[in-house]
N, C-alpha and C positions, 0 to 999 in steps of 0.2 A: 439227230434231226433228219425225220426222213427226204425224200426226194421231190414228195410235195408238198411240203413245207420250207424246203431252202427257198429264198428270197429270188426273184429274177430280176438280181441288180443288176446285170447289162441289161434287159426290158427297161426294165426303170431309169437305167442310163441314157439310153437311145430314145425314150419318151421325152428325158427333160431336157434333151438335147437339142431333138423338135423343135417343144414348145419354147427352148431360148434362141433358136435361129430363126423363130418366127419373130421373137421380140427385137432381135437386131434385122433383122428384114423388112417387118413393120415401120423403125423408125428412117431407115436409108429410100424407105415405098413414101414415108406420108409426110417428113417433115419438108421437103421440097414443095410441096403441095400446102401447107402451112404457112411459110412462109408466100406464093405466089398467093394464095387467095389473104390472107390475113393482116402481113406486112409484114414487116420485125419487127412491131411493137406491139403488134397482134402476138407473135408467135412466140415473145419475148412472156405475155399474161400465159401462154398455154403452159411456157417452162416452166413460169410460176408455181404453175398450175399440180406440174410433175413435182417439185421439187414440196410445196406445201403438202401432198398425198406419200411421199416418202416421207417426211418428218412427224406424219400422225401418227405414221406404223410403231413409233414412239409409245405413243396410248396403250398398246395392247397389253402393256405390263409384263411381257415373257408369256400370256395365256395363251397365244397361239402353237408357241413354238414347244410350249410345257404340254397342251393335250395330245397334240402331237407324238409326241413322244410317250406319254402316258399309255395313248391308242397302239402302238409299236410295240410296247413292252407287255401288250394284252391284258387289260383291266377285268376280262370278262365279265360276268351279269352287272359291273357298275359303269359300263361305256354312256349307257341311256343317260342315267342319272349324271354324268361326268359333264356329255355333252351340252344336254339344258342347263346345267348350272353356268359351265363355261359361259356360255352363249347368251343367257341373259347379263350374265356381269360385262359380258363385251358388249352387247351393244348399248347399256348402259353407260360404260366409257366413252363409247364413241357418239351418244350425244352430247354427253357433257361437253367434249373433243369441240364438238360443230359450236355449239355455243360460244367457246370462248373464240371461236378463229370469228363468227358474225358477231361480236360484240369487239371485237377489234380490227371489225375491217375499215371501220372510218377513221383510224390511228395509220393503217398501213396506208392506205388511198392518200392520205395528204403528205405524209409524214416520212415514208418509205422510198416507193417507187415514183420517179421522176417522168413522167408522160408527158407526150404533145399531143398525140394523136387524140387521145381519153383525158374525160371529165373527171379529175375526182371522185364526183357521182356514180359517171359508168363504171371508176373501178372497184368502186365500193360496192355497187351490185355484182360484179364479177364475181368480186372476191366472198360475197355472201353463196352465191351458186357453189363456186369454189368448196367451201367448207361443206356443202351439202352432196355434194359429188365424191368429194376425199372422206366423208364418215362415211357413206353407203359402200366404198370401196375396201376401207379399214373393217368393217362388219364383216366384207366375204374373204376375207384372210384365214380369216377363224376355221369355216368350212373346208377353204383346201388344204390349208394345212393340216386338218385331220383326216383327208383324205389321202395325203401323203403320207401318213404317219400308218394309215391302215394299209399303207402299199398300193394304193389305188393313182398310182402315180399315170397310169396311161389315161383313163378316164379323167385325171385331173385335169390335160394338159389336155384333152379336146375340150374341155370347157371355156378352160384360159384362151385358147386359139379363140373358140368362136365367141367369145366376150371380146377381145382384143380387134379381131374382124369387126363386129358389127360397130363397136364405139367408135373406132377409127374412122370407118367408111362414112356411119350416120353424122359422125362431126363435119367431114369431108364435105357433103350433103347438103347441112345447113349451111354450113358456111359459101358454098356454092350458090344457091336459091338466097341468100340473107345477107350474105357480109357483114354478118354482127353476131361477137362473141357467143351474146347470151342465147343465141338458140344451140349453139356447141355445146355450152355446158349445160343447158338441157338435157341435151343428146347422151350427154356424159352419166348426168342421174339416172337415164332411164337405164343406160346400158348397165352400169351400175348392180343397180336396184335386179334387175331377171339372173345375172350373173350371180349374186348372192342367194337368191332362192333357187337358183338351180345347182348351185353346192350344195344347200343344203337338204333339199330331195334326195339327189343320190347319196348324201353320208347318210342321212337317218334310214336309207333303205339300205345300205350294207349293213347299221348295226341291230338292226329292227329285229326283233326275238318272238314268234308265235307265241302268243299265250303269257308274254310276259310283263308284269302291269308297267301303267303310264309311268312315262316320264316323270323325274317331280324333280323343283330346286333344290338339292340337297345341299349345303355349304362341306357336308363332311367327305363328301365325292372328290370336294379337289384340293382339300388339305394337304393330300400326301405329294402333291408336285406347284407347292405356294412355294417352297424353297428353292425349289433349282428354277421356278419362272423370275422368283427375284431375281436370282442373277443373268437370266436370258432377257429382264427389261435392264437390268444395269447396261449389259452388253449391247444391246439394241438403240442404247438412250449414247451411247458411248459412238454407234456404227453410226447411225442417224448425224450425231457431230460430225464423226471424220466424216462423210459422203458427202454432206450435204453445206455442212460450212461455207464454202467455197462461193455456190451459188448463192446463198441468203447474206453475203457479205460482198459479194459482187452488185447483186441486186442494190443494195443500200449504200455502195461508195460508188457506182455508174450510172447515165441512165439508162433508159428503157431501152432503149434502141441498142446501146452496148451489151446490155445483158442479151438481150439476142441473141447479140453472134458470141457471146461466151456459150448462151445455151445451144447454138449450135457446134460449138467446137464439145463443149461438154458429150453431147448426143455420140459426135463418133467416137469417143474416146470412155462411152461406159461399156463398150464390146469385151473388155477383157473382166468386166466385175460382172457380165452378163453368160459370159460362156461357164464361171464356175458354178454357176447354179445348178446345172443335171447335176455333176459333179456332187456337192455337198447334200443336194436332198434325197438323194439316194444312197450315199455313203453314210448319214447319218442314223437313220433306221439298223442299216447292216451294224455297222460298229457298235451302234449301242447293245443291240442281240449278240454279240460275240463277249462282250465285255462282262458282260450280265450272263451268260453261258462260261464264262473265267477259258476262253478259248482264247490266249493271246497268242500262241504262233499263227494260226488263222489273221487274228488281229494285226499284226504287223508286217504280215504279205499283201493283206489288203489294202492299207495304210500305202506300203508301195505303190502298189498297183494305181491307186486314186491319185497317189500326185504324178505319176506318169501321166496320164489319161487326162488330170487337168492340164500337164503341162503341155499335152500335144495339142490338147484345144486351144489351150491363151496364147502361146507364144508366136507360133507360127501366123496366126490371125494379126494378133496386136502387133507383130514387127512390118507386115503389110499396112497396116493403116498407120504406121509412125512414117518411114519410108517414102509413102506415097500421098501424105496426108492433104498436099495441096491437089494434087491431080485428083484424089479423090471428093474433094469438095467441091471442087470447079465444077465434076460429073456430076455429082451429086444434086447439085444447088442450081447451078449453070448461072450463077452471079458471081463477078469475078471482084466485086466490094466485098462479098461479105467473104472468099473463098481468102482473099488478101489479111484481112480483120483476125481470121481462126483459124487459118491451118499451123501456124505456128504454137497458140495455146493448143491446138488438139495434137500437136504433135509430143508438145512435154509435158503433159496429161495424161496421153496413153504410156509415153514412158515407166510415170509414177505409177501409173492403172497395174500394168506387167506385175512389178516387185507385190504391189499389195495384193494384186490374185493368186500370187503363191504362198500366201499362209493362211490357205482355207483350209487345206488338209491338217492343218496344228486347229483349225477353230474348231474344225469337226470331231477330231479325235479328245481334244476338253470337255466338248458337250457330252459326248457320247460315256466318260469317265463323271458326268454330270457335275465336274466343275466348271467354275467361270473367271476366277481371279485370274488366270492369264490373260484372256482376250479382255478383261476390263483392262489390267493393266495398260497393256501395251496398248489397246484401242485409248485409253484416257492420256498416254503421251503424246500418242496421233493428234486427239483433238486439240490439247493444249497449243503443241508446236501452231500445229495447222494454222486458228484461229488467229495467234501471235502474227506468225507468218503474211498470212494473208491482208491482214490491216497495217504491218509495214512495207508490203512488196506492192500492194496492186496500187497506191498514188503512187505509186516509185518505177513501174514495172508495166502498169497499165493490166491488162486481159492475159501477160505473161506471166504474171508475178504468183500466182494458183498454181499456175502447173510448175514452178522453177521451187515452189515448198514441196509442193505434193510428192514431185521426184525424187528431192532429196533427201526426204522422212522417210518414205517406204525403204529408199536405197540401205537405210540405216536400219531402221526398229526391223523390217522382214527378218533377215538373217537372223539380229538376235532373238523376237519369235519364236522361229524354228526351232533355234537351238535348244533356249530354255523348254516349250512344251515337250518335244521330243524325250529330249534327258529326263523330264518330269515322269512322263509313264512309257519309260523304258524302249523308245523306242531305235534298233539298233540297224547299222548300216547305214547310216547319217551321209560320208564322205559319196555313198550310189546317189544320193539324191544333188548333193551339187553339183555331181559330174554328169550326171544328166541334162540336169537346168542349163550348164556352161556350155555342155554341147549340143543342147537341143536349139539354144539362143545364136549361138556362133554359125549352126546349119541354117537358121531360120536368117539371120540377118545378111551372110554371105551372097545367098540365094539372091536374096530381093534385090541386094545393091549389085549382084552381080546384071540381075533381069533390069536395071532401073536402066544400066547403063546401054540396054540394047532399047530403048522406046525412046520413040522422038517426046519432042516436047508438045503437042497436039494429038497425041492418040485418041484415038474415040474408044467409047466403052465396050463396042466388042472385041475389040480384040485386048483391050487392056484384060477387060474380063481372063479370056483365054490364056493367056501369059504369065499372069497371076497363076492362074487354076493350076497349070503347068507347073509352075514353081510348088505350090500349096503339096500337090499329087509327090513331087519326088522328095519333100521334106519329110511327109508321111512315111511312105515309103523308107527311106535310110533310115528314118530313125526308129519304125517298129523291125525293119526286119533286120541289120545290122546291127544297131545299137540295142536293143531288148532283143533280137534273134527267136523274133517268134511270128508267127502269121498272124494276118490278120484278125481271122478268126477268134484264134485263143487268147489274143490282144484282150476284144471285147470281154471273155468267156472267162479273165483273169479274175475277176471278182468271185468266181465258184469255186472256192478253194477247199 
């Protein structure tokens, strides 16, 4: 493989590393502001709102994640054909999708959610918006995900930024000028709606070919990756449970106004499922070209290299936001009802968060082998526990009773995870990877409780900030140049093997 063709997975690293510190940025910038202009029952519908738009990604049937991949492994002269077929059977789905969530929103409005604020009525128009905002969003999936799959991961990830910007802000906006949901979720369609036709501009102009004829729906284009998307919707339909359980079971045994502050403990504590995203949509392109080039020593240095790299992103962050989780919501929110209500749930939340962020590098290296029966497995015991869990802990447990399952499932299924996909395709040096985890965790938690004990109990956020950072800087530090014994640099540059 020549030199301008090897992959520029630290590029791609450091792109989707960006675009996910903008999404944990984003939510620590605008749900404070969600909550002051909206209420917490307002801001309780927006969670809704998130968590209804995660459970569609359900719909896509694995077609996102299958062309994706398809695009990665270089389809040549059938990308055209591949695309439009994809693309009309998704957004196909994704009416049908809207249909059924507007045809059951006046079951959800009376039935479901417990409101004081809102009418039945109101939330049944809500929730009609709702479905019309989450299928336009589920539509531009399809787009970046094949822009990711074409390595076009930097261009992707200004997209996502100024998609992410504008809806934010324009929600911010009406809600400012209105004080009423439905011009937000307006805002939400429109931003929506331009964000998906500006995917799909720039994908159909990287695969656009002079002189080569139209596009057409071919069904036989995307025959050869109907099998490995089965199992990426098995997987998806499997992740979608574990993630999202939680909240559409909180949702319907609390009411509004509790869900809230679950959805705000939820908010800080999705930081460690948010940081391994550079991580896996970068590693997954690589891994699959090496696996399919039969380069497995390459393969299982990189394999390293990726759970180091997620583990320096998740751990060091999530042991800060477990740690600090009340001072940081107090800063955060500056209401000390709701900082009292979820820093405890977001505290054994993010616990559980940790263990299940480190077996993305087993979910990656299964796909990229294009199997699936691991991560259904173990993702279908998650679900089951979870569910079970949740409906005997939280009348028992209250807003704790989520994160006291959630902690003790991952504690469990992670390691075995590991173990079994690892041993599955051969992958060796297993004992480097817990002695890492034990010691990257040990450095990460020492630090913070060592720095918790020098801060008063009223610091304000600059200098918290600062003390933190401090901490953050020398956790880095020992553990790339000590522990891995290498600089900075060739840290990043490890993926170029």
């Amino acid at each position: 493989m020549s030199e301008q063709t090897t992959p520029r997975v630290q590029l791609n690293i450091l792109a989707n590393l960006a675009g996910r510190a903008w999404a944990i940025l984003s939510v620590f910038l605008f749900v404070p502001l969600y909550l002051n202009l909206a209420g917490l029952e307002g801001y309780a519908m927006i969670t809704f709102y998130a968590t209804l738009s995660a459970v569609l990604l359900v719909a896509d049937g694995g077609l996102a994640i299958g062309l994706a991949r398809e695009l990665a492994r270089d389809t040549g002269s059938r990308k055209q054909d591949l695309v439009r077929t994809t693309e009309v059977i998704f957004i196909g789905i994704a009416l049908v999708a809207m249909l059924i969530i507007i045809l059951g929103a006046d079951f959800i409005s009376t039935n479901w959610l417990s409101a004081e604020t809102y009418s039945a009525s109101r939330v049944k128009g809500y929730l009609i918006l709702m479905a019309i905002a989450s299928g336009t969003q589920l539509i531009s999936s399809i787009y970046f995900g094949a822009l990711n799959g074409l390595q076009q991961q930097v261009r992707a990830n200004v997209l996502q930024f100024l998609w992410s910007l504008f809806r934010q802000v324009s929600g911010l906006v009406a809600l400012l000028l209105t004080k009423d949901l439905l011009y937000f979720f307006i805002c939400q369609i429109v931003s929506n709606v331009a964000y998906a036709w500006a995917c799909r501009f720039f994908l159909l102009q990287k695969i656009s070919v002079t002189g080569a004829p139209t596009a057409t729906f071919d069904l036989s284009a995307v025959r050869g990756m109907m099998r490995f998307s089965g199992g990426v919707f098995a997987i998806t339909l499997v992740s979608i449970i574990v993630l999202q359980s939680d909240k559409i079971i909180v949702s319907y045994l609390s009411t509004l106004k509790e869900f809230g502050v679950y959805g705000v403990a939820a908010a800080v504590a999705q930081a460690p499922g948010v940081l391994t995203t550079p991580v896996s949509v970068a590693l997954i392109p690589r891994l699959t070209q090496l696996v399919s080039n039969r380069e497995f020593g390459k393969l299982e240095r990189i394999y390293h290299h990726g759970f180091r790299v997620l583990a320096l992103l998740v751990i060091p962050l999530s042991t800060v936001l477990m740690v600090f989780s009340e001072q940081i919501i107090f800063l955060w929110t500056n209401n000390p009802d709701v900082t009292a209500a979820a820093h405890m749930p977001a505290t054994l939340l993010i616990t559980g968060s940790i263990f299940f962020a480190l077996h993305v590098p087993a979910y990656c290296l299964a796909l990229a082998y294009g199997e699936t029966k691991y991560n259904i497995v173990f993702g279908s015991i998650l679900a089951v526990v979870g569910i079970a869990g949740y409906f005997l802990l939280v009348p028992r447990l209250g807003l704790n009773g989520p994160g006291v399952v959630w902690s003790l499932m991952n504690l469990v299924i992670t390691p075995l995870n590991l173990l079994v996909v690892q041993n599955a395709f051969k992958i060796g040096n297993q004992l480097k990877i817990l002695v890492m985890v034990l010691f990257l965790s040990l450095l990460s938690l020492i630090t913070m409780m060592g720095l918790k004990t020098l801060m008063s109990e009223e610091i304000s956020l600059v200098p918290f900030g600062m003390i933190i950072s401090v901490g953050m800087i020398f956790i880095v530090f020992v553990f790339i140049r000590f522990f891995c014994q290498s600089s900075f640099k060739d840290f990043i540059r490890g993926f170029e093997v």
